[in-house]
C-alpha positions as CSV (number, residue, x, y, z in Angstrom):
1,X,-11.9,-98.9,-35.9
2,X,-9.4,-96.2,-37.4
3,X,-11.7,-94.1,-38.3
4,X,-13.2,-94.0,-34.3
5,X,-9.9,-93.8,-32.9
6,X,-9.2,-90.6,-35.8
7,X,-12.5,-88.9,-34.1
8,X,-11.3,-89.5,-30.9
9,X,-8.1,-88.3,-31.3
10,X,-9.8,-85.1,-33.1
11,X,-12.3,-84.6,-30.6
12,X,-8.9,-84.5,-27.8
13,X,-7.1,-82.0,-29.7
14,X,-10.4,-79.7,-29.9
15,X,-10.7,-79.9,-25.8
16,X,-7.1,-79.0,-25.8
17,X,-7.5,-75.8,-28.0
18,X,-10.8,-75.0,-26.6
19,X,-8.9,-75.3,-22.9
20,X,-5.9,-73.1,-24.0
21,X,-7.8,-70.7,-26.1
22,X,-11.1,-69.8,-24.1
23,X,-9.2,-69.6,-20.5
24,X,-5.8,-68.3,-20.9
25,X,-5.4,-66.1,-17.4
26,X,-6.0,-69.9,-16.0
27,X,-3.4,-71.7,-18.2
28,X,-0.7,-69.1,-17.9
29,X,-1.2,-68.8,-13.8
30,X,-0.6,-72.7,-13.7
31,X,2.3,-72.9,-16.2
32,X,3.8,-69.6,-15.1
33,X,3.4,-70.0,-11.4
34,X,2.5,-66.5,-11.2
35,X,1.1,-65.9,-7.6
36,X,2.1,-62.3,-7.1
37,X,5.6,-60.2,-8.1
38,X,7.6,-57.6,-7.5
39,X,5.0,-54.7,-8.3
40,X,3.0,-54.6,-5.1
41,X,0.1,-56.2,-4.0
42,X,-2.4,-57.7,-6.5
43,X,0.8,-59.0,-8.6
44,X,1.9,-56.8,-11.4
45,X,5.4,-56.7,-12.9
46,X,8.2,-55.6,-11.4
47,X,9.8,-52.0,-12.3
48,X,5.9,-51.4,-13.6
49,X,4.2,-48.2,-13.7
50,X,2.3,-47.8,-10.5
51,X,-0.5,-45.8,-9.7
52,X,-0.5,-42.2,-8.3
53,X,-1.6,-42.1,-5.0
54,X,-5.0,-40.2,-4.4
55,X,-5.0,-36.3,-3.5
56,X,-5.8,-36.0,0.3
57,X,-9.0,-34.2,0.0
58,X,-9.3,-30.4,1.8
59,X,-12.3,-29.1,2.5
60,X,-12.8,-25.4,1.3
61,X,-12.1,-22.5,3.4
62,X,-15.4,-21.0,5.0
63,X,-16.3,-17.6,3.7
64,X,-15.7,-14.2,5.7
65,X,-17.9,-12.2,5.4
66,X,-17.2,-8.4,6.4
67,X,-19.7,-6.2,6.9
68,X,-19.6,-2.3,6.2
69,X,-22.3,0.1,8.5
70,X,-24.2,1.9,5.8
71,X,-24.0,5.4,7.1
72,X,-20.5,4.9,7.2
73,X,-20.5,3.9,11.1
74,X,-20.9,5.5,14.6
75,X,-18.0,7.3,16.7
76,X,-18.2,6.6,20.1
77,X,-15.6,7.5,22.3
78,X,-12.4,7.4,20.2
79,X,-13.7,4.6,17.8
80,X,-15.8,3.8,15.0
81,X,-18.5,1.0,15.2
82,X,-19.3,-1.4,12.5
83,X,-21.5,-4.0,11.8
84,X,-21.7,-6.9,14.2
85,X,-20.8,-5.0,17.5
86,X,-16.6,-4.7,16.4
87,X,-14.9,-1.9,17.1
88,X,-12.3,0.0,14.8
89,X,-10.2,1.7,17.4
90,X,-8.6,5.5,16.5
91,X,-6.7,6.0,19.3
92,X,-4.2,9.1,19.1
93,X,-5.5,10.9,16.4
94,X,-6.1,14.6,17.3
95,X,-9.4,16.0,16.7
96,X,-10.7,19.6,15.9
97,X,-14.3,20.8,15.2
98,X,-13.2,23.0,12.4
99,X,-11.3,20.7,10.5
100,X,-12.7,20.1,6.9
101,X,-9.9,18.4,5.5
102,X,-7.4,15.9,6.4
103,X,-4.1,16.1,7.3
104,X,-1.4,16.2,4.4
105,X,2.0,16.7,6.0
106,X,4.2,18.3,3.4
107,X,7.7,20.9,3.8
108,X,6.9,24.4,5.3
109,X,8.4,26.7,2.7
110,X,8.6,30.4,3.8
111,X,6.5,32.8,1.6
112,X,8.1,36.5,0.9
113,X,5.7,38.9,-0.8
114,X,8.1,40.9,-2.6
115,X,11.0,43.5,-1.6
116,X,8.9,45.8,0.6
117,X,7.6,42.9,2.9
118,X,9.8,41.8,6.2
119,X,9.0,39.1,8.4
120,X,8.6,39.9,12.1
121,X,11.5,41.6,14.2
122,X,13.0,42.9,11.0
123,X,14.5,45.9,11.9
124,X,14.6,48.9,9.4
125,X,16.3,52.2,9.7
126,X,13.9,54.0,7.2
127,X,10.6,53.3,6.0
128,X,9.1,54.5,2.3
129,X,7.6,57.8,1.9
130,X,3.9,56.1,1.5
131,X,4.5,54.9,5.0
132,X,1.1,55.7,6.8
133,X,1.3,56.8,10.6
134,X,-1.6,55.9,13.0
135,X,-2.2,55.3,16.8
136,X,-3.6,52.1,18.1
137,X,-4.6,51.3,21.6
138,X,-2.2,54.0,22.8
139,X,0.7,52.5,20.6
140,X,1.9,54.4,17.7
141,X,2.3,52.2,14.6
142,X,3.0,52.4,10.7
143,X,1.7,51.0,7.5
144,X,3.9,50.2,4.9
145,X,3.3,48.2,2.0
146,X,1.2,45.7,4.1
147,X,3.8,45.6,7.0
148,X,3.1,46.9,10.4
149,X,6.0,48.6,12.2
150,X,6.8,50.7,15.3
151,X,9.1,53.1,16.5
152,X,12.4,51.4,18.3
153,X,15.6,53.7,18.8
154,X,17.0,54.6,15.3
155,X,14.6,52.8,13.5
156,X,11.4,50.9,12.9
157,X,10.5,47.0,14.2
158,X,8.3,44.7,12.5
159,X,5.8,43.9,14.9
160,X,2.3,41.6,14.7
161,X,-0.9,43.8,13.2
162,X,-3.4,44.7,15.9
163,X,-6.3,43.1,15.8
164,X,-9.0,45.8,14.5
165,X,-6.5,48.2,12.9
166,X,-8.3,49.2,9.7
167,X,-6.1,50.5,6.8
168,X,-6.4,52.1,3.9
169,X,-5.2,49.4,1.0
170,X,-3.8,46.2,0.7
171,X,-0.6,46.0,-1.6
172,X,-0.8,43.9,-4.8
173,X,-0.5,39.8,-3.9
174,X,-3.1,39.5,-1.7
175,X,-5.8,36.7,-2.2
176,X,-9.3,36.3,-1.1
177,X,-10.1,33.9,0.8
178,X,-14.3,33.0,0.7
179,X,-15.5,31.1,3.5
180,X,-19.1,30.7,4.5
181,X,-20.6,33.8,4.2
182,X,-17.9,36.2,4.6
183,X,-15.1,36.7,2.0
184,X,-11.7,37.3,3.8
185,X,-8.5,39.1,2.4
186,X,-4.8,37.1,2.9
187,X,-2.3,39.3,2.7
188,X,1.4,38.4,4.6
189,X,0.1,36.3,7.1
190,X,-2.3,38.6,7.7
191,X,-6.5,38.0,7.5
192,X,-8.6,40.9,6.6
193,X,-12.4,41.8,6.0
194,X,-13.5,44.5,4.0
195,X,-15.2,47.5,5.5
196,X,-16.9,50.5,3.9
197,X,-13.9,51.0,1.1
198,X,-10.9,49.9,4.0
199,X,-9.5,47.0,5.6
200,X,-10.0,45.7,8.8
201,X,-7.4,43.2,10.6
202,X,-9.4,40.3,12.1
203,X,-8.2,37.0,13.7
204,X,-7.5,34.1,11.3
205,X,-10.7,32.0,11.0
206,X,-10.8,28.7,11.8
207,X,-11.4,26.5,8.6
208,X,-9.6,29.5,6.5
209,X,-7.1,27.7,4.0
210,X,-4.3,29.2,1.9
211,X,-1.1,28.2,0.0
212,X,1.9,30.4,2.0
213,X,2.6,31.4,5.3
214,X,5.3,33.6,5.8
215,X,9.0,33.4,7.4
216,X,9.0,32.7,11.3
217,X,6.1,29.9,11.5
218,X,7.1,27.2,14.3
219,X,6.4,23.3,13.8
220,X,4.9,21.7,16.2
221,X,4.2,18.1,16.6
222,X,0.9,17.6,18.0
223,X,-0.3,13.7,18.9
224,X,2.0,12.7,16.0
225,X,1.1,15.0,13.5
226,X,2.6,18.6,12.3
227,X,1.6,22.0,12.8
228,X,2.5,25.3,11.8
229,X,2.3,28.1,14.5
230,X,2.1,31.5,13.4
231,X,0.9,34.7,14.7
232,X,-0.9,32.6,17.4
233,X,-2.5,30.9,15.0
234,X,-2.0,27.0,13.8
235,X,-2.2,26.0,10.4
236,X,-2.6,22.5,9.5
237,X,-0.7,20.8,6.3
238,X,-3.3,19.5,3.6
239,X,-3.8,19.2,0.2
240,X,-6.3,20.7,-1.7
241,X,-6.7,19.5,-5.4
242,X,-3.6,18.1,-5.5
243,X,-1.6,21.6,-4.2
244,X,0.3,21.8,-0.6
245,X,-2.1,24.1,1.3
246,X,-2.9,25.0,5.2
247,X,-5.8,25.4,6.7
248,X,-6.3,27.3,10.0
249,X,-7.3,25.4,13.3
250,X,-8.0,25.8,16.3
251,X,-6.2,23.6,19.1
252,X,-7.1,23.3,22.3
């Protein structure tokens, strides 16, 4: 009889382990009372570490795509087409045919070719002894050191070269100037072409470029942009490998 009751009484203490031991969440729930806390929903413990909230989600900008005209796109009227019928508009930029370079602006600086050269309407009361004396289009005129003067009271005037005056020599500082075919001579503002040992005096050619125009050019803005104006001729500031240089234009 003791030794039945002693098994029963073992076999109650091995539910009781088995009971406390195999489901504990169970056990603890009941004894603890546990039915949610301070944490949140789902229980947890107060002052607990919660979790971070999920990242809204953005989807991922489309692509633009830009597309480039492979011959570098079509003028029409004032703008330049590209690919997928846009326009680029260009309003109030000033055109020229002869322009082969584009506009630099940069400080006119006046360009003095030594102590025999005058700008024009420099008046002189004597000229050297080389001066050279010659009559064009019914105007008398002299050639001095690459400066054209004529007769006014007392003394001499600079004036303009006439076009087609042919003179003997050009005075040391002059430049050539190549362009196309023809080689041109830049002497004081002045554009000749050689001719059978002389000079001839010719208009400035448009697309002509050189690095100094003399005293009395005039600025003028044109559509926003700056030109010289000299001799009746207009010069247009560029740059030509990496030097301040004009190039000669025509403007209607």
């Amino acid at each position: 009889m003791k030794t039945f009751n002693k098994m029963k009484f073992a076999s109650l203490i091995s539910i009781i382990c088995i009971t406390l031991f195999c489901f504990p969440q169970d056990s603890f729930a009941q004894r603890f009372g546990h039915g949610g806390g301070g944490g949140g929903r789902g229980g947890g413990f107060n002052g607990g570490a919660r979790p971070a909230a999920p990242r809204a989600y953005r989807a991922p900008a489309p692509a633009v795509r830009v597309e480039r005209p492979s011959g570098g796109g079509v003028r029409e009227g004032g703008a330049v087409r590209v690919g997928g019928g846009g326009f680029v508009h260009n309003e109030g930029v000033y055109h020229h045919g002869y322009v082969a370079h584009p506009y630099f602006y940069h400080p006119y600086h006046p360009y003095f070719w030594g102590a025999y050269w005058h700008p024009f309407g420099y008046f002189a009361a004597a000229l050297t002894a080389d001066a050279i004396l010659y009559n064009w289009g019914n105007q008398q005129y002299y050639y001095d050191e690459g400066v054209y003067y004529q007769p006014t009271g007392s003394g001499y005037t600079v004036v303009n070269p006439p076009i087609g005056a042919v003179v003997s020599y050009l005075p040391t500082g002059y430049i050539t100037v190549p362009l196309g075919d023809e080689t041109y001579y830049y002497y004081g503002g002045t554009f000749y072409i050689s001719q059978g040992g002389s000079f001839r005096v010719v208009p400035a050619p448009p697309g002509a470029i050189v690095t100094e125009i003399p005293e009395g050019a005039v600025e003028q803005s044109i559509n926003g942009q700056s030109y010289l104006l000299y001799n009746n001729t207009y010069y247009q500031p560029i740059s030509q490998d990496g030097q301040d240089a004009y190039e000669v234009v025509q403007v209607n």
